[in-house]
gemmi code that builds the backbone of each chain (N, CA, C; Angstrom):
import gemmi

chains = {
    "A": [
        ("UNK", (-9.673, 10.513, -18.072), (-8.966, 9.354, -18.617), (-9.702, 8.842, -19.851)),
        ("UNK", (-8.988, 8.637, -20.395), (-9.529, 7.744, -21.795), (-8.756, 6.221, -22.138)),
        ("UNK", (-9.579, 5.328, -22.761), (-8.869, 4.379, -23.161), (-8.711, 4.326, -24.600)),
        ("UNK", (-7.966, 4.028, -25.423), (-7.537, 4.444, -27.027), (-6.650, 2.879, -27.136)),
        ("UNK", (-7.639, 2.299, -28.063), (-7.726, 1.011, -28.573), (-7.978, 0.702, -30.009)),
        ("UNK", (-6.938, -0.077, -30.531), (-7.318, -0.867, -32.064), (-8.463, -1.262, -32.130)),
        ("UNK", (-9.285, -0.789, -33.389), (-10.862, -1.241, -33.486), (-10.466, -2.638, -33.872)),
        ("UNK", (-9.223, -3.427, -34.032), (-9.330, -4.742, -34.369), (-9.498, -5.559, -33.043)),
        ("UNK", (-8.822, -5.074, -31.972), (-8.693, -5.648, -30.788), (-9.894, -5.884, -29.925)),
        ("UNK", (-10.470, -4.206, -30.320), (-11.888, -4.600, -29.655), (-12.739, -5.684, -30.833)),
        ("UNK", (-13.142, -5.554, -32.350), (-13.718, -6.263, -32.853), (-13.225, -8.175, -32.649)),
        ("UNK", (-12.072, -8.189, -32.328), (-11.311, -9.402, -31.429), (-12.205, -10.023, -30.294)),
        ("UNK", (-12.147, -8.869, -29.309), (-12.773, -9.039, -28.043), (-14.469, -9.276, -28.144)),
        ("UNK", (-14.706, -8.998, -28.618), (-16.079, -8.932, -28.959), (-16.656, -10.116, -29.455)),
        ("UNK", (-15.441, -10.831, -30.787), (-15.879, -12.117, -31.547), (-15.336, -13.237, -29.805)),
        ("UNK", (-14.481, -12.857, -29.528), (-14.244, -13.977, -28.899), (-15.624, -14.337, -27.694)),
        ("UNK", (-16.230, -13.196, -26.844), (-17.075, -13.103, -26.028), (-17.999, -13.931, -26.721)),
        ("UNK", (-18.505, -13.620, -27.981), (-19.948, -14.428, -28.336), (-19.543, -16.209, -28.306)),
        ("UNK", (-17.989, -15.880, -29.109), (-17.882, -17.603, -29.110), (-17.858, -18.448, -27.923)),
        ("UNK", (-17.404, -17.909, -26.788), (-17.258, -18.194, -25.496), (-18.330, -18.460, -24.719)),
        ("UNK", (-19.491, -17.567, -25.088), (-21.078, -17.310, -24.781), (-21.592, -18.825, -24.396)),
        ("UNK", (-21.797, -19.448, -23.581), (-22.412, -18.752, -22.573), (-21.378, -18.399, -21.230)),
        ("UNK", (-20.584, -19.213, -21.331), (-19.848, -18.117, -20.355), (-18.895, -17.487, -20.606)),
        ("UNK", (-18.448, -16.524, -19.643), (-17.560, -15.095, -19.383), (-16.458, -15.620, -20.346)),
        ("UNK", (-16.255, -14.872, -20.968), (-14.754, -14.645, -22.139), (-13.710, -13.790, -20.725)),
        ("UNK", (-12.559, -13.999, -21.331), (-11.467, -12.717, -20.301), (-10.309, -12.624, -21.255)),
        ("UNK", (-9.153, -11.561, -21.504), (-7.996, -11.557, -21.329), (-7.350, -9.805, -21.206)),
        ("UNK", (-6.350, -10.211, -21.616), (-5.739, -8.187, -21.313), (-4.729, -7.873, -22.864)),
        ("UNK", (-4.158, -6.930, -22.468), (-3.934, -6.150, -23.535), (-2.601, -5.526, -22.949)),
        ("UNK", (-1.537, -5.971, -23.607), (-0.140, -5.184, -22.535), (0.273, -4.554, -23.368)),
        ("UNK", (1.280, -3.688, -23.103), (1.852, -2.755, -23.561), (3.053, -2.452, -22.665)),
        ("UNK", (3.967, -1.331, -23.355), (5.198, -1.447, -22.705), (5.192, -0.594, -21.607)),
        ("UNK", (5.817, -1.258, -20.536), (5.452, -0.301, -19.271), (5.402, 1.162, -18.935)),
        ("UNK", (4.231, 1.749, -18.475), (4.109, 3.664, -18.522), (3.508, 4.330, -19.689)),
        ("UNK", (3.281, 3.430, -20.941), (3.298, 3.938, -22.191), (1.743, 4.047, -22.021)),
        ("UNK", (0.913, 2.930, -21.581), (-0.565, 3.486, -21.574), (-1.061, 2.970, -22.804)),
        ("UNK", (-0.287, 2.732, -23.434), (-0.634, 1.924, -24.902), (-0.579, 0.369, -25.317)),
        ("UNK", (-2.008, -0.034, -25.134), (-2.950, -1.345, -25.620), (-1.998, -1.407, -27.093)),
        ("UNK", (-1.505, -2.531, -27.086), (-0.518, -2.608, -28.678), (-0.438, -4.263, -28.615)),
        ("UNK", (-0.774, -5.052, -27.450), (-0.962, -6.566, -27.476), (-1.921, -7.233, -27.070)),
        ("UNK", (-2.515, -8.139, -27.633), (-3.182, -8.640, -27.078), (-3.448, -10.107, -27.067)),
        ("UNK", (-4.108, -10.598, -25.561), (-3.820, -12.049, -25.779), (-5.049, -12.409, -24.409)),
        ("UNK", (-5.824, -12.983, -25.278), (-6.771, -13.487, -24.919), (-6.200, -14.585, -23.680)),
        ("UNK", (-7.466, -14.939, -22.465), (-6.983, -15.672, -21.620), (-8.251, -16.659, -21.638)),
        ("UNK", (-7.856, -17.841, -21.050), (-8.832, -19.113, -20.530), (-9.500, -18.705, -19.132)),
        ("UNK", (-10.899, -19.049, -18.899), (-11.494, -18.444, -18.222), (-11.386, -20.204, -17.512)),
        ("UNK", (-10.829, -20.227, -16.328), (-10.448, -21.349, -16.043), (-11.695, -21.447, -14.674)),
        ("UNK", (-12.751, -20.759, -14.806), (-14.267, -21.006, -13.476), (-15.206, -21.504, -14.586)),
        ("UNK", (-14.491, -21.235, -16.320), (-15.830, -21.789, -17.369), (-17.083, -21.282, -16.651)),
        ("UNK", (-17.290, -20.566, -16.726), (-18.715, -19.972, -15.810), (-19.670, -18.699, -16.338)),
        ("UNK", (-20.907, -18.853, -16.892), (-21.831, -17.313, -17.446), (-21.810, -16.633, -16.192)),
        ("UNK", (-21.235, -16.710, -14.820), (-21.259, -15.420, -14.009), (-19.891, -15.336, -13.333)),
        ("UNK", (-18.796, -16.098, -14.008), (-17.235, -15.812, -12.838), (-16.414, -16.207, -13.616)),
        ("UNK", (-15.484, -15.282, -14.175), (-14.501, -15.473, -14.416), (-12.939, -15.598, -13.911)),
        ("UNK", (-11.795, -16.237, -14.027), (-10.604, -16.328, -13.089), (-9.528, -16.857, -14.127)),
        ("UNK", (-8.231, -16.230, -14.437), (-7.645, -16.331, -14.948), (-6.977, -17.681, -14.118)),
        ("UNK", (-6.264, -18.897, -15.025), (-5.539, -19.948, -14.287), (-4.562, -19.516, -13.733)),
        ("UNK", (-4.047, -20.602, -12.368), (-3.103, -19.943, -11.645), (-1.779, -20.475, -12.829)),
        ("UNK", (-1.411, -20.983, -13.089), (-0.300, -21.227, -14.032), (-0.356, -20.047, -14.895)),
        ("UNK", (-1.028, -19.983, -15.389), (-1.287, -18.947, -17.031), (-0.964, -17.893, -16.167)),
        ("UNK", (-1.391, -17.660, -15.001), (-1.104, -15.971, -14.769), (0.149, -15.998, -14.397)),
        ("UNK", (0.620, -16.163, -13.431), (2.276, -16.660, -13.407), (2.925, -16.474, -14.921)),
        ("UNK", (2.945, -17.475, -15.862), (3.223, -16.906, -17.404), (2.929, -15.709, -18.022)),
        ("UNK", (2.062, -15.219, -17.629), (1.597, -13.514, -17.870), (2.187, -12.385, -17.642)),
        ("UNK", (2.688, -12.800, -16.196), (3.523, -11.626, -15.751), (4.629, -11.679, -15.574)),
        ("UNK", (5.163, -13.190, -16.250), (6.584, -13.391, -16.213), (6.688, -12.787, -17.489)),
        ("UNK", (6.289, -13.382, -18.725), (6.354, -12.820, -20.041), (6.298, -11.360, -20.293)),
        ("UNK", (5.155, -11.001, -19.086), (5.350, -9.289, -19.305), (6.474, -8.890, -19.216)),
        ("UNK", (7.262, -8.867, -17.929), (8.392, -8.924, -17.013), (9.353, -8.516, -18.422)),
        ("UNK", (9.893, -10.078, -18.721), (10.815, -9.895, -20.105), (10.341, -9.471, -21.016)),
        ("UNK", (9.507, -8.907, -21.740), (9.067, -7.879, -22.375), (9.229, -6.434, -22.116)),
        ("UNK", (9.468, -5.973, -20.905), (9.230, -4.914, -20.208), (8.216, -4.310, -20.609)),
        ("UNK", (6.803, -5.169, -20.675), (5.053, -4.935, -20.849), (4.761, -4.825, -19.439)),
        ("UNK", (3.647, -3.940, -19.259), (2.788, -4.316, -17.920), (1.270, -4.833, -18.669)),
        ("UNK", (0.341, -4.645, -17.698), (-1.004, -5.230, -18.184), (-2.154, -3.446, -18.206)),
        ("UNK", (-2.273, -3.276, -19.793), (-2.750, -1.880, -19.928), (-4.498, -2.051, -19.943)),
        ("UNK", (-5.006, -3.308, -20.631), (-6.157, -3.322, -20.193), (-6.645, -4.938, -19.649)),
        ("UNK", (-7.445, -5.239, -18.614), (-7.837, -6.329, -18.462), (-9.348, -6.305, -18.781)),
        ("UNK", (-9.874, -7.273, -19.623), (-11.047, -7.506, -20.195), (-11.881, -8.759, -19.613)),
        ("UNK", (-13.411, -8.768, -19.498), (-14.582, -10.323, -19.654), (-15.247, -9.407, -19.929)),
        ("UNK", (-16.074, -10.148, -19.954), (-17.452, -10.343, -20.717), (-18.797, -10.508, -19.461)),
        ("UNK", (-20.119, -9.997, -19.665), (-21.108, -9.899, -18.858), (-22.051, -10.851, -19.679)),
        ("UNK", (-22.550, -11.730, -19.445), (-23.357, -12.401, -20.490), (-24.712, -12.368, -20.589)),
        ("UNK", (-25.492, -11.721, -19.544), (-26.503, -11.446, -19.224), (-26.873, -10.349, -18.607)),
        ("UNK", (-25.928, -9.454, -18.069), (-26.473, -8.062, -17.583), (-25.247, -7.296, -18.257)),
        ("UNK", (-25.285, -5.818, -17.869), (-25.306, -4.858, -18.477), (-23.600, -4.457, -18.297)),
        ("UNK", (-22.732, -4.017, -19.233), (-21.192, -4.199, -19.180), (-20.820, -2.898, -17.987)),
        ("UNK", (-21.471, -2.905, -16.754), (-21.022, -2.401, -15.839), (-20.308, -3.236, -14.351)),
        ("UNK", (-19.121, -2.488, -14.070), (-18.336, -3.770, -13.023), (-19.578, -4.369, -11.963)),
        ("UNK", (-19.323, -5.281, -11.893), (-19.993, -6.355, -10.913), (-19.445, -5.602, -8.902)),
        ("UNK", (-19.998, -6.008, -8.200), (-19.336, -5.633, -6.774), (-18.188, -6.743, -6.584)),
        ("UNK", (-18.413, -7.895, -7.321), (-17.636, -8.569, -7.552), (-16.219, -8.327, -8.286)),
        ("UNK", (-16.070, -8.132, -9.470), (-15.522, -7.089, -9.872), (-14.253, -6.068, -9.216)),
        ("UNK", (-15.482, -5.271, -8.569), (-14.474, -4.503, -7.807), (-13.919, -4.574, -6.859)),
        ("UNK", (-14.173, -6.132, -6.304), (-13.941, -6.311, -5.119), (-12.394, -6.929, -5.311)),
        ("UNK", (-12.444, -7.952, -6.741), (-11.075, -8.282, -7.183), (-10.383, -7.027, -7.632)),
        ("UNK", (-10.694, -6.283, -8.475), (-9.535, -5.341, -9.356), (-8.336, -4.856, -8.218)),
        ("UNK", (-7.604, -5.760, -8.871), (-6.063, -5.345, -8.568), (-5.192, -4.651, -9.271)),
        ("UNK", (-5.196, -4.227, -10.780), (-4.395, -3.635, -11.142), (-4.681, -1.682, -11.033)),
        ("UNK", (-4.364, -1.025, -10.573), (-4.438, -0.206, -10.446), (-4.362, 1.197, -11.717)),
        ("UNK", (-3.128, 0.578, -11.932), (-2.878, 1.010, -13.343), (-3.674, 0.407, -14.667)),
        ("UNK", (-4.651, -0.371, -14.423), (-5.068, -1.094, -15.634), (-6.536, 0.131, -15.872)),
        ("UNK", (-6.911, -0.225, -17.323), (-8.128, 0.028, -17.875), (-8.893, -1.475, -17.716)),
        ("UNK", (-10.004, -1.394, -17.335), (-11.051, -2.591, -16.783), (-11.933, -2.069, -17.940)),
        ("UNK", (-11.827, -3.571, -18.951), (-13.073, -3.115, -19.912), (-14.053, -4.335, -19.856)),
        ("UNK", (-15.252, -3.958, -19.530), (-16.307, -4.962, -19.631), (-17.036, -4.525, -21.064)),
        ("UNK", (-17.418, -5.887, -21.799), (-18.402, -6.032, -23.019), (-19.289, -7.166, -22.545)),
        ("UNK", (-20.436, -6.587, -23.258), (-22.064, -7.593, -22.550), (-22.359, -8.140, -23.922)),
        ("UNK", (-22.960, -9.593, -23.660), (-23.607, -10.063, -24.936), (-25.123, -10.096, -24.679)),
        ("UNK", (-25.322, -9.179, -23.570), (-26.791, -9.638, -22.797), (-27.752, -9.534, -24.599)),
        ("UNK", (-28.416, -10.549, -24.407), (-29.785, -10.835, -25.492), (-30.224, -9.336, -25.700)),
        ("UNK", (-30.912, -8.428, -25.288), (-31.763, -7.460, -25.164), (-31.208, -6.792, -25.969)),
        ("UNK", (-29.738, -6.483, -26.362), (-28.995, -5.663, -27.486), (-28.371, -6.379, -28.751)),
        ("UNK", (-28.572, -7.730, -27.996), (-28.395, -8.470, -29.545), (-28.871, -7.854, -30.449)),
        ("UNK", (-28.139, -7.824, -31.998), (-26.132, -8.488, -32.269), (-25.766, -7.013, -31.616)),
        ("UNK", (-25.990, -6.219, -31.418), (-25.533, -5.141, -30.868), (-24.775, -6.064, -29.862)),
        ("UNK", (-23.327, -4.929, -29.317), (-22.640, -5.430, -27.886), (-22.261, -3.986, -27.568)),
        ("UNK", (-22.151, -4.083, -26.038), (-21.652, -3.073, -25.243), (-20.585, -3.172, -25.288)),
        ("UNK", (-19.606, -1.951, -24.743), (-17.919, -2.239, -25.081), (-17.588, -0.905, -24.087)),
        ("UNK", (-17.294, -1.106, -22.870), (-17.259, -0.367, -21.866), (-15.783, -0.302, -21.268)),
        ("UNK", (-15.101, 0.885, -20.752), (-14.155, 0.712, -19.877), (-14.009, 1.364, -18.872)),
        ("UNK", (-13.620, 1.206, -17.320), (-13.565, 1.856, -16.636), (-11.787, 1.984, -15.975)),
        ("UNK", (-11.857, 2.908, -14.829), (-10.856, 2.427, -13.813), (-11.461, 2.112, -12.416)),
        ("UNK", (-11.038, 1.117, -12.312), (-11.053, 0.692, -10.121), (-10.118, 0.679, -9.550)),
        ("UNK", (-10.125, 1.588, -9.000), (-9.159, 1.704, -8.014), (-9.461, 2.149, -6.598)),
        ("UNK", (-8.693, 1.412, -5.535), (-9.667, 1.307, -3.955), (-11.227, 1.247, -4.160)),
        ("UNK", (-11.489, 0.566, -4.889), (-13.127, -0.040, -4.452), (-13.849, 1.420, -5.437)),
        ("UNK", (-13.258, 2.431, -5.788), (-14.064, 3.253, -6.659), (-13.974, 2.699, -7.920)),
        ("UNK", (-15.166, 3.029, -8.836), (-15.444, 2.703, -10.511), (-15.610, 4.086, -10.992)),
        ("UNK", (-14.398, 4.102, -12.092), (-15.121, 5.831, -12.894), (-15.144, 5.178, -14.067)),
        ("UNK", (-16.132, 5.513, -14.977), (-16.144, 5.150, -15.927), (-15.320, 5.837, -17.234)),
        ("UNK", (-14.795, 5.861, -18.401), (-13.796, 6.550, -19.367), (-14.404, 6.579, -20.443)),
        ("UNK", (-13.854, 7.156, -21.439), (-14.190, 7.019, -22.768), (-13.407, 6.466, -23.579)),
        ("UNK", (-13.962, 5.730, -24.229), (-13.340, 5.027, -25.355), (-12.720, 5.224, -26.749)),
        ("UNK", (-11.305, 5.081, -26.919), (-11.540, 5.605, -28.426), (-10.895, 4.733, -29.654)),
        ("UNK", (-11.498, 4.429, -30.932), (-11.300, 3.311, -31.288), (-10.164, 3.644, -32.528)),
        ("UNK", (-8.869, 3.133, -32.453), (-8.283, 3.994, -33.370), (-8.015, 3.011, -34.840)),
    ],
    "B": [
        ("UNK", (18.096, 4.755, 0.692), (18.531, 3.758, 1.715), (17.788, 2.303, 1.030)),
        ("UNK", (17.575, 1.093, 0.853), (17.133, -0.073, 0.673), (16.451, -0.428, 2.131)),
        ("UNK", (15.474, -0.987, 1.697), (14.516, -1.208, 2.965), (14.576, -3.047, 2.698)),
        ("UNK", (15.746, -3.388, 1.902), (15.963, -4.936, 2.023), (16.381, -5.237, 3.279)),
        ("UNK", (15.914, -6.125, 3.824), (16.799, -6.823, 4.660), (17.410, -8.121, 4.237)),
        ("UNK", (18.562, -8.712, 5.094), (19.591, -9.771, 4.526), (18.248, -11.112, 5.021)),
        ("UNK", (17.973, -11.614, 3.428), (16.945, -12.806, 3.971), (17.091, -13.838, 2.954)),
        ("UNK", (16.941, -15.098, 3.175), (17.182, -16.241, 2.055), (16.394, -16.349, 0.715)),
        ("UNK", (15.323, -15.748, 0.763), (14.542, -15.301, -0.480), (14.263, -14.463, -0.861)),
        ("UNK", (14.118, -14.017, -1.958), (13.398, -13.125, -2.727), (11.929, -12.993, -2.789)),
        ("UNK", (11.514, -12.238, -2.724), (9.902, -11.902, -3.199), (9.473, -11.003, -3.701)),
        ("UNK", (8.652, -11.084, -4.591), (8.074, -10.505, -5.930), (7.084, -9.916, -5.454)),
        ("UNK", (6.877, -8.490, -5.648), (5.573, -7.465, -5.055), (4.767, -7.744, -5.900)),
        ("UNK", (3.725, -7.989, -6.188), (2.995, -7.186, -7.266), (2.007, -5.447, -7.093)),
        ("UNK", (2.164, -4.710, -8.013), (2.394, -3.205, -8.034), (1.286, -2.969, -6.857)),
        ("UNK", (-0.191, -3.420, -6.723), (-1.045, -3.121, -5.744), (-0.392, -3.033, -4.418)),
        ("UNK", (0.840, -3.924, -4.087), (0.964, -4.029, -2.308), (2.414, -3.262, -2.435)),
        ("UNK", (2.720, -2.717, -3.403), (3.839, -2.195, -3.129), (3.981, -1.186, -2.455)),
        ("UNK", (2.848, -0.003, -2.256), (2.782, 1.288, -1.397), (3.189, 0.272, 0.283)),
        ("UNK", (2.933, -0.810, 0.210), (3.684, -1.568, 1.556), (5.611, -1.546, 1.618)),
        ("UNK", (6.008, -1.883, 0.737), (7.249, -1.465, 0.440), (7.919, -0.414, -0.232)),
        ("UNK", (7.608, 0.719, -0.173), (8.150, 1.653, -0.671), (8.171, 1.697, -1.983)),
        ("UNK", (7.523, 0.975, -2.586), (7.369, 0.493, -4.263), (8.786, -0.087, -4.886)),
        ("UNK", (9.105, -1.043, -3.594), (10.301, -2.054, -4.022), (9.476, -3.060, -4.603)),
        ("UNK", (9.968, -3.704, -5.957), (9.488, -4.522, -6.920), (9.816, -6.048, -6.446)),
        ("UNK", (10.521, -6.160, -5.758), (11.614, -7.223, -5.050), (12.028, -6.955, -3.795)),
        ("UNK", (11.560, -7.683, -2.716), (12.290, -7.868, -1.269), (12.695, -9.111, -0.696)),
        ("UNK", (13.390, -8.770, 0.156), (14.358, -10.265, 0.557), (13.652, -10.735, 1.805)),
        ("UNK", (12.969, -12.002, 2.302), (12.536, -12.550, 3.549), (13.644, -13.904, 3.787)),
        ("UNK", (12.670, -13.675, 4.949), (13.892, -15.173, 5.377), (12.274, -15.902, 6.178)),
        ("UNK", (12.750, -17.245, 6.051), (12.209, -18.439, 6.766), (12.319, -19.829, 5.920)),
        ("UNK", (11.307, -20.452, 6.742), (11.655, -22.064, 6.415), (10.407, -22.632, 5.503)),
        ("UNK", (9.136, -21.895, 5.636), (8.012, -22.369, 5.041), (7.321, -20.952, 4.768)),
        ("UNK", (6.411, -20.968, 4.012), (5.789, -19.625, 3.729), (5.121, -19.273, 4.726)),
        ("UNK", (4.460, -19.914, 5.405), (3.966, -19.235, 7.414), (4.850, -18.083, 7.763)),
        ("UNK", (6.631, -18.363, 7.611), (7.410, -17.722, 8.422), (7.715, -16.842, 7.271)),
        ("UNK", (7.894, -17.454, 5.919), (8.556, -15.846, 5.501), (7.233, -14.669, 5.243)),
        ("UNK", (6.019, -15.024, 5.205), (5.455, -14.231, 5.549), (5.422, -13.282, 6.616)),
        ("UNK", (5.664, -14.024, 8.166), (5.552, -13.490, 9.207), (6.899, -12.098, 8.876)),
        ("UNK", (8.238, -12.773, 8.194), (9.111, -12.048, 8.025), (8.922, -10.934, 7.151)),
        ("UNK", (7.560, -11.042, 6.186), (7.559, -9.506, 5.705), (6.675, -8.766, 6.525)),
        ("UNK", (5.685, -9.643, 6.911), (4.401, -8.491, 7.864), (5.899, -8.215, 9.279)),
        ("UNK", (7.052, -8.258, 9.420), (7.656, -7.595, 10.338), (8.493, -6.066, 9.595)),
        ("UNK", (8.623, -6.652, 8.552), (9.647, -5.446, 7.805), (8.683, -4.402, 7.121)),
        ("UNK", (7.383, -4.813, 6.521), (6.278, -4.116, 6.061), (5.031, -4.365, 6.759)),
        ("UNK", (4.863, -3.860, 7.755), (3.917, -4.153, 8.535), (2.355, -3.559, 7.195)),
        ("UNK", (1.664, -4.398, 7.947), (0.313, -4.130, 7.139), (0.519, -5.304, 6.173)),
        ("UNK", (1.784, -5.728, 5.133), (1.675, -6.581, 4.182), (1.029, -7.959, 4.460)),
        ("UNK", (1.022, -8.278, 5.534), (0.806, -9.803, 6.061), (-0.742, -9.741, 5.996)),
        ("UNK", (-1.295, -8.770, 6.519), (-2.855, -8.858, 6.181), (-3.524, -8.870, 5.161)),
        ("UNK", (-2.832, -8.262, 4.056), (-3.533, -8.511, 2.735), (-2.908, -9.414, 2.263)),
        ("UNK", (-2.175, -10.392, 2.723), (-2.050, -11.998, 2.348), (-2.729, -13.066, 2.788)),
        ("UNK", (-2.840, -12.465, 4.428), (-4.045, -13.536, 5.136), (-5.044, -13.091, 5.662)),
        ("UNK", (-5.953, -14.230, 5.846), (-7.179, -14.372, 6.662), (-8.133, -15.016, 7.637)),
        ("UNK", (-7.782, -14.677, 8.562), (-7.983, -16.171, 9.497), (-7.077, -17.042, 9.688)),
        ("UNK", (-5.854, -16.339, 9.635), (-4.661, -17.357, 9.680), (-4.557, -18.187, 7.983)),
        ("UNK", (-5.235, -17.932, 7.116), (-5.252, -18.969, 5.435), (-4.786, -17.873, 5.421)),
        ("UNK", (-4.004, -18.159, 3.564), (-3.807, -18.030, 2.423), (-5.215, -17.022, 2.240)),
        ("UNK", (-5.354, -15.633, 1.751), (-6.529, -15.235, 1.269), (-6.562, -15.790, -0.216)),
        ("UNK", (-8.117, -16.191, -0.465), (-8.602, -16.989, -1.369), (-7.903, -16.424, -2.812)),
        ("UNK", (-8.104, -14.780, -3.420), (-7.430, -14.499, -4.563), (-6.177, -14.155, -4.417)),
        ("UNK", (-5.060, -13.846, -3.790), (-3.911, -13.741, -3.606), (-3.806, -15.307, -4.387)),
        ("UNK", (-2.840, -15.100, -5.298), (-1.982, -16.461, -5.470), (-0.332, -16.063, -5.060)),
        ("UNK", (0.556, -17.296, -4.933), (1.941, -17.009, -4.108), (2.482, -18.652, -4.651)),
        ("UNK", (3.526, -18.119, -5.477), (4.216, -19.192, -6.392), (5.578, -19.281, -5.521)),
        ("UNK", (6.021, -20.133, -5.489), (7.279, -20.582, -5.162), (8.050, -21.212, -6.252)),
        ("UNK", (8.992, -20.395, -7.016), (9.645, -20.892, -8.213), (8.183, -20.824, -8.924)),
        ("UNK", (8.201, -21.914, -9.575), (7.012, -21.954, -10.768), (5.869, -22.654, -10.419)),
        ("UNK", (5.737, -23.147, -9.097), (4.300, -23.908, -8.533), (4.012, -23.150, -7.352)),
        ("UNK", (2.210, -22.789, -7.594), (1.344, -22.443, -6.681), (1.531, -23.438, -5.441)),
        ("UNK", (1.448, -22.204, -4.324), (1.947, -23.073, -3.313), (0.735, -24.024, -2.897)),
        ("UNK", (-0.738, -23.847, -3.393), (-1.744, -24.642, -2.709), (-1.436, -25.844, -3.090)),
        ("UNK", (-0.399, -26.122, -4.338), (-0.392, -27.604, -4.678), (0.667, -28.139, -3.828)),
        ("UNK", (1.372, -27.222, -2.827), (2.960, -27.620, -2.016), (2.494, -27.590, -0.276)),
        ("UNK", (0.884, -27.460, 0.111), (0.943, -27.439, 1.569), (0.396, -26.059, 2.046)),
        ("UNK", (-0.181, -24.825, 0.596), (-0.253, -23.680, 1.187), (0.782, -23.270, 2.652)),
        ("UNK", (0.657, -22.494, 3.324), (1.044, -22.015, 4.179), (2.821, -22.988, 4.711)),
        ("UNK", (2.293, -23.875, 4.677), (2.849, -24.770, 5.217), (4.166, -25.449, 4.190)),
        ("UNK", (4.123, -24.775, 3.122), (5.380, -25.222, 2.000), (6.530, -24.923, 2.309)),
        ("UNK", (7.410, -25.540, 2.237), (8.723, -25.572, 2.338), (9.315, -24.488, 1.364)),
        ("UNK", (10.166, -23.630, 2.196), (11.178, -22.793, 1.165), (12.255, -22.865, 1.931)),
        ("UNK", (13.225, -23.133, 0.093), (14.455, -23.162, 0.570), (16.301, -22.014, 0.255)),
        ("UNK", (17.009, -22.218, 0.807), (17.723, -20.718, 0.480), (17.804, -20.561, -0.919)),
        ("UNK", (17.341, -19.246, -1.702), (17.821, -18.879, -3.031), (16.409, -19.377, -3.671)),
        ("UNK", (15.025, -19.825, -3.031), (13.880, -19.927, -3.825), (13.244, -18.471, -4.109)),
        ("UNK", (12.400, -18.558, -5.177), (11.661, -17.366, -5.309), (9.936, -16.972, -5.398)),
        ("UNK", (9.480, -16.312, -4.262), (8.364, -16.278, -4.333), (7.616, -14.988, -4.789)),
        ("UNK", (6.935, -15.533, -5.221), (6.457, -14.371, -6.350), (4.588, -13.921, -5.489)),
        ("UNK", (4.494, -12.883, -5.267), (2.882, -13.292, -5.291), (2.128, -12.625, -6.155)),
        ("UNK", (0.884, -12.566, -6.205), (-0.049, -12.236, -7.724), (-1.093, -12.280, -7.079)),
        ("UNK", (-1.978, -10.557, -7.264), (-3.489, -11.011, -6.583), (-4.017, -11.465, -7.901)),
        ("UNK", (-5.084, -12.675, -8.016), (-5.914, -13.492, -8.902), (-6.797, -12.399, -10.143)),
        ("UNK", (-6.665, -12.690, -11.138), (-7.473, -11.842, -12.168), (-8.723, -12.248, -12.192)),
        ("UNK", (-9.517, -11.695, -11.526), (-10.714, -12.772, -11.328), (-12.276, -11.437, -11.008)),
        ("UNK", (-13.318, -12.009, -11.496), (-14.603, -10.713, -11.195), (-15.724, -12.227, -11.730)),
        ("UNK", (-16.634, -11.254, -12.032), (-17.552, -11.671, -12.659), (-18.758, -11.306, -12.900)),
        ("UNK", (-19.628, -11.777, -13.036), (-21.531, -10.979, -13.161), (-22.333, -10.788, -12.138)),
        ("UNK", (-21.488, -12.095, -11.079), (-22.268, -12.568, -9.826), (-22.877, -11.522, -8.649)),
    ],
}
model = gemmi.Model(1)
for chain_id, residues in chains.items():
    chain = gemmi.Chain(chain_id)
    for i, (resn, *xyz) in enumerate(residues, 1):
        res = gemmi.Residue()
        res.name, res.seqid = resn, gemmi.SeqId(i, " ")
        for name, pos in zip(("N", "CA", "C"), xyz):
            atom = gemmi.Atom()
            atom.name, atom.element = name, gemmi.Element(name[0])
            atom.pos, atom.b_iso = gemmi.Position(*pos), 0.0
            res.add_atom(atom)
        chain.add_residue(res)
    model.add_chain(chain)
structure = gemmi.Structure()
structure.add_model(model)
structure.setup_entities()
């Protein structure tokens, strides 16, 4: 599997994480359903405000997947941010991932790679993490 | 064949629990409060009722809208539904570092 992404979306994702810093940034990236193709994106409110937990609001998500719905979008990647350790899923993490079909991309602002950032994606699915490659188009 | 049954509401799968319904996007329950139309899908999709509850609650990331309000603000479990409402559920987008 690979994930194949606008270098604007990720350079997006990336500005938004630092501004967000110190805690967890989140949102996803839809596309039209089956297509596999990241072509929207829309940042979300990290409604735990928290450097170790992020949670999309219950209203906003409701709007998410209604809007997908009439779009005929699903959700192609869901994104946060690690702010202090390393952009690999949390047990936490995997303990939420529900979309099955989604690409799970974690980016770290951990200090130690400052201004450098990690920009990682995986899939979870049933409690497994494989990790993918990225490609920035 | 449709694995609907004739029920006063609608409910909204989301894609994870659908291998519970045959990957119907939409099924019909019946009851009076979300206690029962739950009970009414863990009868038609057995297994579904457990990955909604826990200990008898609402599991904590599952969210479950009725029309356009989360039911924790209507009584959780205990909310009133009425014929032709629509419940939608949504497991929570949620992780973190922790």
């Amino acid at each position: 599997m690979v994930l194949r992404i606008p270098q604007s979306f990720a350079d997006a994702i990336l500005e938004q994480s630092r501004q967000e810093y110190p805690d967890e940034c989140c949102g996803v990236i839809l596309g039209p359903i089956g297509s596999d193709q990241a072509l929207r994106h829309k940042p979300m409110i990290n409604s735990a405000h928290s450097p170790t937990f992020y949670e999309f609001d219950s209203k906003d998500l409701l709007a998410l997947y209604r809007e997908a719905d009439d779009n005929d979008e699903e959700i192609v990647v869901v994104y946060h941010s690690h702010t202090e350790t390393q952009a690999y899923p949390s047990r936490t993490d995997i303990s939420y991932a529900s979309e099955p079909n989604a690409h799970y991309v974690l980016v770290s602002t951990r200090k130690e790679i400052a201004p450098a950032t990690e920009f990682r994606s995986y899939r979870i699915v049933d409690g497994v993490v494989t990790e993918e490659d990225v490609v920035f188009l | 064949m449709s694995l609907n049954v004739a029920g006063n509401v609608e409910v909204r799968i989301p894609t994870i629990l659908r291998p519970y319904t045959k990957n119907e996007k939409v099924v019909s329950a019946s009851g009076s409060d979300l206690q029962s139309v739950i009970a009414s899908l863990e009868l038609n999709f057995p297994g579904l009722g457990e990955r909604l509850l826990e200990n008898g609650q609402l599991r904590r990331f599952i969210n479950v809208y009725i029309n356009d309000e989360d039911v924790r603000f209507m009584g959780a479990l205990e909310a009133p539904i009425k014929e032709g409402d629509s419940v939608t559920i949504l497991p929570a987008v949620a992780g973190g570092s922790m």
